[in-house]
C-alpha positions as CSV (number, residue, x, y, z in Angstrom):
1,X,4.1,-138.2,40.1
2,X,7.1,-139.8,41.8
3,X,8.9,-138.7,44.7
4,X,12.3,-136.8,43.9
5,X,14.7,-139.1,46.1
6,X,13.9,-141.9,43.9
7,X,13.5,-140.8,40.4
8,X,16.3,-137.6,40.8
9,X,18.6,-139.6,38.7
10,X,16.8,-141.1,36.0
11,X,15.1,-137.8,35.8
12,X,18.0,-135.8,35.3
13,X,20.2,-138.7,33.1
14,X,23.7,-137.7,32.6
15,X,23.6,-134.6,35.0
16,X,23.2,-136.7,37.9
17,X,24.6,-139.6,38.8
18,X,24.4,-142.1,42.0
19,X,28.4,-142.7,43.3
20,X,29.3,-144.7,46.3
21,X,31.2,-142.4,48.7
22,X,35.2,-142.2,48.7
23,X,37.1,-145.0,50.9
24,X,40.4,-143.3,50.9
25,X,40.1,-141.3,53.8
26,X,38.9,-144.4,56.0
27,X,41.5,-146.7,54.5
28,X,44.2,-144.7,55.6
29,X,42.7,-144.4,58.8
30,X,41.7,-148.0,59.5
31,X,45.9,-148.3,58.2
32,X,47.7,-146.0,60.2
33,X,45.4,-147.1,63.5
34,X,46.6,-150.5,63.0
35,X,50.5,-149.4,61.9
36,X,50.1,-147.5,65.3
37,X,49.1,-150.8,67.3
38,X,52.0,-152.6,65.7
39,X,54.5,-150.3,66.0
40,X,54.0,-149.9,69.6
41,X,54.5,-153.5,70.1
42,X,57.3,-154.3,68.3
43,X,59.4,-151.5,69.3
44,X,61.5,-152.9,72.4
45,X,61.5,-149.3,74.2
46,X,57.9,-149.0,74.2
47,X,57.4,-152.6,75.8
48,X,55.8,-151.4,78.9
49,X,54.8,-147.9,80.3
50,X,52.1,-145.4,80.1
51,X,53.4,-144.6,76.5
52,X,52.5,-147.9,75.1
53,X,49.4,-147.9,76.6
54,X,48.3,-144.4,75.0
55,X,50.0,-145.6,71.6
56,X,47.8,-148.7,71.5
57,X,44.3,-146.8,73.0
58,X,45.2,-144.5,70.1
59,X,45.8,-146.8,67.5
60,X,42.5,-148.9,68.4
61,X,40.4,-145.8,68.2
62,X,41.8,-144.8,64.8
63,X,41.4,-148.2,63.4
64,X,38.1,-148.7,65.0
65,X,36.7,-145.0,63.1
66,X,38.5,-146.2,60.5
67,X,36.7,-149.3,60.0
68,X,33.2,-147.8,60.9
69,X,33.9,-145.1,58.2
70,X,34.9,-147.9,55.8
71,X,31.5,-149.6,56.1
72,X,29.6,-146.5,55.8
73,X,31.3,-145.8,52.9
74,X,30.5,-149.3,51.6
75,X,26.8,-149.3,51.7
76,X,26.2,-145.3,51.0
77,X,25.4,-144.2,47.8
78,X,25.4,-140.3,47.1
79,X,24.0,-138.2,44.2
80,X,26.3,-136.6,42.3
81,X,26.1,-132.9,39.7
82,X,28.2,-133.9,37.0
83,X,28.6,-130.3,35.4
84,X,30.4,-128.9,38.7
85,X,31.3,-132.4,39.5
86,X,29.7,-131.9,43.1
87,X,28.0,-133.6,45.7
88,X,24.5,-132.7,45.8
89,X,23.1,-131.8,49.4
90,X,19.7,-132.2,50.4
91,X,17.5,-130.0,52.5
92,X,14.0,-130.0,53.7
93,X,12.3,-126.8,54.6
94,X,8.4,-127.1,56.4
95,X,5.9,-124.4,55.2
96,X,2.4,-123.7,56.7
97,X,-0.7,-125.4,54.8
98,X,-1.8,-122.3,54.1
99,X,1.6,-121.5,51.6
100,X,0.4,-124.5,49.5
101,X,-0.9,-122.6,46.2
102,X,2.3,-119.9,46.8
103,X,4.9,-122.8,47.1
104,X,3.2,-124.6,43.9
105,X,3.4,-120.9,41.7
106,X,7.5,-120.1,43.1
107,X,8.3,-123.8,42.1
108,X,6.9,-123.7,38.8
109,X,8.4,-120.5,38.4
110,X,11.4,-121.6,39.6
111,X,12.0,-118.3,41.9
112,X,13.8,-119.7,44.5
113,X,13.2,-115.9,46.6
114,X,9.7,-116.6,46.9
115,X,10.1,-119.8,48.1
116,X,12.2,-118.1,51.1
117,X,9.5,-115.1,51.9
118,X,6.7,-118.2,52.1
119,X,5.6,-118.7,55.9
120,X,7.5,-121.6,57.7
121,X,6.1,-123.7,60.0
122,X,7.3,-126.3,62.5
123,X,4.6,-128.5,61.6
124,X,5.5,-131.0,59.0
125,X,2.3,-130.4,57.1
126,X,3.8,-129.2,53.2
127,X,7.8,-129.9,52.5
128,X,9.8,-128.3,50.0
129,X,12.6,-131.1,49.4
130,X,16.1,-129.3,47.6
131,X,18.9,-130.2,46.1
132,X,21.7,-127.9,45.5
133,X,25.2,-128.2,45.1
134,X,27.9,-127.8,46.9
135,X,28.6,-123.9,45.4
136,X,24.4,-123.3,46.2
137,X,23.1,-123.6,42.6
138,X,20.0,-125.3,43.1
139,X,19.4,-128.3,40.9
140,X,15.9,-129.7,41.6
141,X,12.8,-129.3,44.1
142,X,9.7,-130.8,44.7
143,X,7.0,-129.8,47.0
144,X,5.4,-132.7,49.2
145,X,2.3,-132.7,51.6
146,X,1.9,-135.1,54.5
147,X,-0.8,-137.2,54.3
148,X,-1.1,-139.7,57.1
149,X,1.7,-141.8,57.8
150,X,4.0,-140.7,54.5
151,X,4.4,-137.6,52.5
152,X,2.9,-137.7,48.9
153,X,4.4,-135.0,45.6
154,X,2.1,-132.0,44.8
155,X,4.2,-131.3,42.4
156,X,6.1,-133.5,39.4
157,X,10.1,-133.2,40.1
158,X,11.3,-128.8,39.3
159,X,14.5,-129.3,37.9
160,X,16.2,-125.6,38.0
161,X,19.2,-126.9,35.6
């Protein structure tokens, strides 16, 4: 069985697929922070004087978001539900080791209510790893147990879709 972060895309081909997040937002931010800077030092009235000095803190820290936003944006990778054309969010909820034969029946039932009324736990003992979309529709689940040092499937990849 493989784990659901890593096969959730091949599973699910042409419903699912990995995008690199939007750089828009942090372009224009890493642009206006440094339009900010320059404009407050080539406009002659703003040469000296508490102004200029809030106009260039302000443009530094936009351009400096900006540019941490850009390379996060660079190197992250996001799953993606192409039907709704939303971004998938993921959730883990911890159950008690005794839910284990309970969570493995709701899944392969797919009833998403009995997963709820199963006992949670704070003790990272049995996972339930979800992915829904951005409206709620659930679109895949997999239970995991914690054997030392990693978590290993119980189940084989539930896709709900």
């Amino acid at each position: 069985m493989d784990m659901i972060e890593s096969s959730l895309a091949s599973r699910l081909e042409g419903k699912i697929v990995l995008k690199r997040k939007s750089i828009v937002f942090s372009s224009l931010m890493l642009v206006a922070g440094v339009a900010v800077i320059v404009a407050s030092a080539v406009i002659p009235a703003l040469e000296n004087g508490f102004l200029h000095s809030c106009l260039i803190f302000i443009g530094g820290v936009a351009a400096i978001i900006g540019l941490l936003l850009l390379l996060s944006s660079a190197f992250t990778k996001q799953y993606y539900y192409v039907p709704e054309n939303s971004r998938l969010h993921k959730r883990i909820e911890y159950f008690d080791l005794t839910e284990e034969f309970s969570l493995k029946k709701a899944l392969e039932d797919k009833d998403m209510a009995a997963i709820e009324n199963c006992k949670k736990s704070t003790a990272p003992t049995l996972q339930v790893v979800i992915y829904r979309t951005g409206k709620g529709t659930v679109v895949a689940a997999q239970l995991q147990k914690y054997v030392p040092y990693t978590y290993h499937p119980e189940t084989d990849i539930i896709v709900f879709v």
